[in-house]
Backbone as a chain_set.jsonl record, in Angstrom:
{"seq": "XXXXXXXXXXXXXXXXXXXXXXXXXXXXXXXXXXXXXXXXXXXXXXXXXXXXXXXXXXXXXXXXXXXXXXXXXX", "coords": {"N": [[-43.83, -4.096, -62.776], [-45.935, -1.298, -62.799], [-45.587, 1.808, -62.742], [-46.285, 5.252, -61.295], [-46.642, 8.774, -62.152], [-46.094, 9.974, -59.481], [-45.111, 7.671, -58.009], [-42.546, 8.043, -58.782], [-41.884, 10.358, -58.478], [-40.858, 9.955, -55.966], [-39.067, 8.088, -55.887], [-35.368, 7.668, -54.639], [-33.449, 7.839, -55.931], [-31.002, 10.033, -58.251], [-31.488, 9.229, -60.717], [-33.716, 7.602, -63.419], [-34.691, 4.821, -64.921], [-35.3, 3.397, -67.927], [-37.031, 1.185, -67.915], [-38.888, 1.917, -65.607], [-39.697, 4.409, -66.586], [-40.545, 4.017, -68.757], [-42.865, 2.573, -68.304], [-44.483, 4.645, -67.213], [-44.939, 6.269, -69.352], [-46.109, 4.524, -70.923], [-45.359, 2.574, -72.747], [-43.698, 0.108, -73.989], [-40.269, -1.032, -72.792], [-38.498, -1.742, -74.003], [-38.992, -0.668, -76.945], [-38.884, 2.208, -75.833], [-36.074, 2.375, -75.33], [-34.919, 1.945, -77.655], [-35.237, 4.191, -79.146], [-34.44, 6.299, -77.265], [-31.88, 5.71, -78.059], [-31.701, 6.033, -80.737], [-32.415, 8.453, -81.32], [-32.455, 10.513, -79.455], [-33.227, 13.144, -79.276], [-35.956, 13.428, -79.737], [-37.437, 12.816, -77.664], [-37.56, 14.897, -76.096], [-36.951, 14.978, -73.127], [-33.88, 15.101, -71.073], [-31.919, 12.154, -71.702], [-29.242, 9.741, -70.874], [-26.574, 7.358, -72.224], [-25.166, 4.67, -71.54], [-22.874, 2.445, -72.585], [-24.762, -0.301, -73.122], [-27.265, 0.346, -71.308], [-29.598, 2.518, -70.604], [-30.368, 5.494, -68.907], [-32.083, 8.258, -67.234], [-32.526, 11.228, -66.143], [-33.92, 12.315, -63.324], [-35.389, 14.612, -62.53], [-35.442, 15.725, -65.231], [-37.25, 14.271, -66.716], [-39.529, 14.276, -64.533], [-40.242, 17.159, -64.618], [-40.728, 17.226, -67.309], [-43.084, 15.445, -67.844], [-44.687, 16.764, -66.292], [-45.728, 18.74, -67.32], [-43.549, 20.927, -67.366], [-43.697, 22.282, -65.103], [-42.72, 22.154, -61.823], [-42.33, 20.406, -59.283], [-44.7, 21.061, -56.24], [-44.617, 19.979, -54.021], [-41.871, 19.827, -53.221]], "CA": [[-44.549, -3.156, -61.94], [-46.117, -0.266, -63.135], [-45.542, 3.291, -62.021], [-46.99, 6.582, -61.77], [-45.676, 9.888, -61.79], [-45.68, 9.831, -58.388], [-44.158, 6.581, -57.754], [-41.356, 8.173, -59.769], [-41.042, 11.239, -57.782], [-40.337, 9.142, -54.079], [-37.553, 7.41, -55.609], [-34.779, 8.382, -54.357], [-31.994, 7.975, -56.979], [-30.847, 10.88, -59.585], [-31.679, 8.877, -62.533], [-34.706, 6.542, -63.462], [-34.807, 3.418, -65.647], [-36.388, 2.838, -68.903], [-38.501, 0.276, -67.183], [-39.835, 2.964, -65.014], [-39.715, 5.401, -67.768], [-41.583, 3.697, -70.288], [-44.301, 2.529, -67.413], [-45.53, 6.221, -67.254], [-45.169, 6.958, -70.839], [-47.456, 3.651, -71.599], [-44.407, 2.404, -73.901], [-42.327, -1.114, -73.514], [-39.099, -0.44, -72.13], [-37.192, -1.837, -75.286], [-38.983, 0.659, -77.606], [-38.239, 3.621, -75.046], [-34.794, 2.492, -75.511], [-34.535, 2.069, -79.071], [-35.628, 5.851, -79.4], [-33.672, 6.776, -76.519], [-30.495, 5.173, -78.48], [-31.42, 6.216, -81.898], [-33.432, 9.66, -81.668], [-33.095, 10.885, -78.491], [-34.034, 14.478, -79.551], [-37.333, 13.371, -80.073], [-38.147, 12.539, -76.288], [-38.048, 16.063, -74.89], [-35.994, 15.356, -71.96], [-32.836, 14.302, -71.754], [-31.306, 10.663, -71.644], [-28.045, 9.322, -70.51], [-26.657, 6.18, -72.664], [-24.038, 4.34, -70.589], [-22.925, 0.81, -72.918], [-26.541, -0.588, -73.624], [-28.03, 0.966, -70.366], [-30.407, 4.071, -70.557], [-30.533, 6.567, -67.71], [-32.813, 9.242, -67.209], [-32.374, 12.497, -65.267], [-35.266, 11.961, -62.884], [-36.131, 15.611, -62.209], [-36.142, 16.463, -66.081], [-38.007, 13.611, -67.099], [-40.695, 14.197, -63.989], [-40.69, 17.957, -65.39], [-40.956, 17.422, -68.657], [-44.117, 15.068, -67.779], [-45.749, 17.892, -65.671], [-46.077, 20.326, -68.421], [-42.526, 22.005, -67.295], [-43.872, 22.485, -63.709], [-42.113, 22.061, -60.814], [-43.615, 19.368, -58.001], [-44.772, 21.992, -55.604], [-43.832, 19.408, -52.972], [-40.492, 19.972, -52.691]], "C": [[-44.962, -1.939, -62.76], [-46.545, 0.809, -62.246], [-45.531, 4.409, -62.579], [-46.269, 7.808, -61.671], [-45.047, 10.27, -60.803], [-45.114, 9.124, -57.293], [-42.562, 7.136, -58.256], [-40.532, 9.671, -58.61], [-40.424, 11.058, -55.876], [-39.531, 8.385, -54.432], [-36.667, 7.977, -55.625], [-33.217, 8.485, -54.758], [-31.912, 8.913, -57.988], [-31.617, 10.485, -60.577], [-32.615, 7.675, -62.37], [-34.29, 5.569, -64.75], [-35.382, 3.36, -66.826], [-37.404, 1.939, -68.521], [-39.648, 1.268, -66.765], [-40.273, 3.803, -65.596], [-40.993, 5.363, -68.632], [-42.909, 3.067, -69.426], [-45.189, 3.561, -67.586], [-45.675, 6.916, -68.373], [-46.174, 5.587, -71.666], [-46.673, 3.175, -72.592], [-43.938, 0.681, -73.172], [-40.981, -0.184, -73.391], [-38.23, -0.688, -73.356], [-37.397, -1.031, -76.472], [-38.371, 1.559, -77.204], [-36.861, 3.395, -75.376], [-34.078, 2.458, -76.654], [-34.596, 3.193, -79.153], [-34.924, 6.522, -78.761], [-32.068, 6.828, -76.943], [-30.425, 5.686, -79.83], [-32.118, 7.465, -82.557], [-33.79, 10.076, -80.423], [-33.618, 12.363, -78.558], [-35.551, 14.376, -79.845], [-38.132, 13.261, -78.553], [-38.273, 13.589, -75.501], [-37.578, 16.231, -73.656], [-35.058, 14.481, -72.113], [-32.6, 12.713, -70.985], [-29.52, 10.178, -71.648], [-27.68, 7.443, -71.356], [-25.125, 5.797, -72.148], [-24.133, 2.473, -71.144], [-24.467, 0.828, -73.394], [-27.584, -0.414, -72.336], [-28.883, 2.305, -70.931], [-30.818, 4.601, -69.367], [-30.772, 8.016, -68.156], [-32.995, 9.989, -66.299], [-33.883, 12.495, -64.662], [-36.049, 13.682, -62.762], [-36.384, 16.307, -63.683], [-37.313, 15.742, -66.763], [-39.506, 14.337, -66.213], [-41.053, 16.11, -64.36], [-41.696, 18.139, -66.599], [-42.482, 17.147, -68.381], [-45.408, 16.285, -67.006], [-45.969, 18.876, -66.705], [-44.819, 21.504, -68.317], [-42.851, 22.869, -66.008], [-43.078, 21.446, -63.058], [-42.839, 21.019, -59.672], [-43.591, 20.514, -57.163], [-44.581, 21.309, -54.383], [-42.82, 19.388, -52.272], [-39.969, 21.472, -52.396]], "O": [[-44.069, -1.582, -63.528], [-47.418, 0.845, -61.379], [-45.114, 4.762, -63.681], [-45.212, 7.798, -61.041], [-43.916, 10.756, -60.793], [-44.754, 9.509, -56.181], [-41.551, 6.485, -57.996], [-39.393, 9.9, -58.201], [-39.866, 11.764, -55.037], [-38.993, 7.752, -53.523], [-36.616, 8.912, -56.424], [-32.227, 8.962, -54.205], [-32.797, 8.754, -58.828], [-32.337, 11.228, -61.244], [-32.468, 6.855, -61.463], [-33.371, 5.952, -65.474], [-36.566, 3.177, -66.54], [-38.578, 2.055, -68.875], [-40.774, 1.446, -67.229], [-41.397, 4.167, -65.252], [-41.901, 6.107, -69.002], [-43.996, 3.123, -70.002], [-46.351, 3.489, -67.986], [-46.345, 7.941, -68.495], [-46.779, 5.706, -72.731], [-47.268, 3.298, -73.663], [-43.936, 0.361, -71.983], [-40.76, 0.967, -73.768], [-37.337, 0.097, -73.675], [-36.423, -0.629, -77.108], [-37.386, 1.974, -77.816], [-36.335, 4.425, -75.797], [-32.907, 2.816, -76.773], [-33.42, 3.506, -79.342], [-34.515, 7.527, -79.342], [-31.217, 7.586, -76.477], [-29.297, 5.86, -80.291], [-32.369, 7.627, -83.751], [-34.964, 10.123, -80.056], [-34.51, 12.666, -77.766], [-36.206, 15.363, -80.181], [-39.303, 13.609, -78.407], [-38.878, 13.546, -74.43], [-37.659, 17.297, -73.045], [-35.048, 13.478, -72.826], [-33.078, 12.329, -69.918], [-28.783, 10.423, -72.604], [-28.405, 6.483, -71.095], [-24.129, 6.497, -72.331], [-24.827, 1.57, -70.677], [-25.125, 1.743, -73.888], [-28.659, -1.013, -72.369], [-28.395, 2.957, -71.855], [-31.748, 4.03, -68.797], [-30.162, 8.733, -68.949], [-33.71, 9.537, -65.405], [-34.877, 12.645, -65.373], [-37.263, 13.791, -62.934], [-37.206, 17.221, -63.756], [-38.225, 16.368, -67.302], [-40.424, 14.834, -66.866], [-42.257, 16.366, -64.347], [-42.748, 18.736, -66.826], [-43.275, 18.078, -68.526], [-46.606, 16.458, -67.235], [-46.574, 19.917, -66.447], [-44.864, 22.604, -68.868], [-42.364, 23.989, -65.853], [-42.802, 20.313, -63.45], [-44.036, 21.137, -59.412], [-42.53, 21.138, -57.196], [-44.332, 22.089, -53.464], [-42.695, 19.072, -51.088], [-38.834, 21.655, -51.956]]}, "num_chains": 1, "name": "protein.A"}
């Protein structure tokens, strides 16, 4: 599936997916996670590595992607 920023901000779990992740960054999910596992200072928001999972703080990720704005939605 691919999803948009705003697919991202109506789900309603803390933390997003590399799947979902790397959808809106235009990436495969097993790159995003190589980088996520071996350079996550390079991605700009942060990343959670749990075993060979990757979890992503959904409100800094959907930040980060806004330019460091806020959804004025909420």
């Amino acid at each position: 599936m691919k999803y948009t920023l705003e697919d991202l901000r109506k789900i309603p779990k803390e933390c997003l997916t590399s799947v979902q992740v790397s959808s809106v960054l235009g990436c495969t999910s097993r790159h995003f996670s190589t980088i996520a596992k071996t350079d996550p200072q390079s991605l700009g928001f942060p990343v959670v590595i749990i075993g060979k999972r990757v979890k992503i703080p959904k409100d800094a990720f959907i930040e980060f992607m806004s330019g460091g704005q806020k959804n004025p939605h909420e």
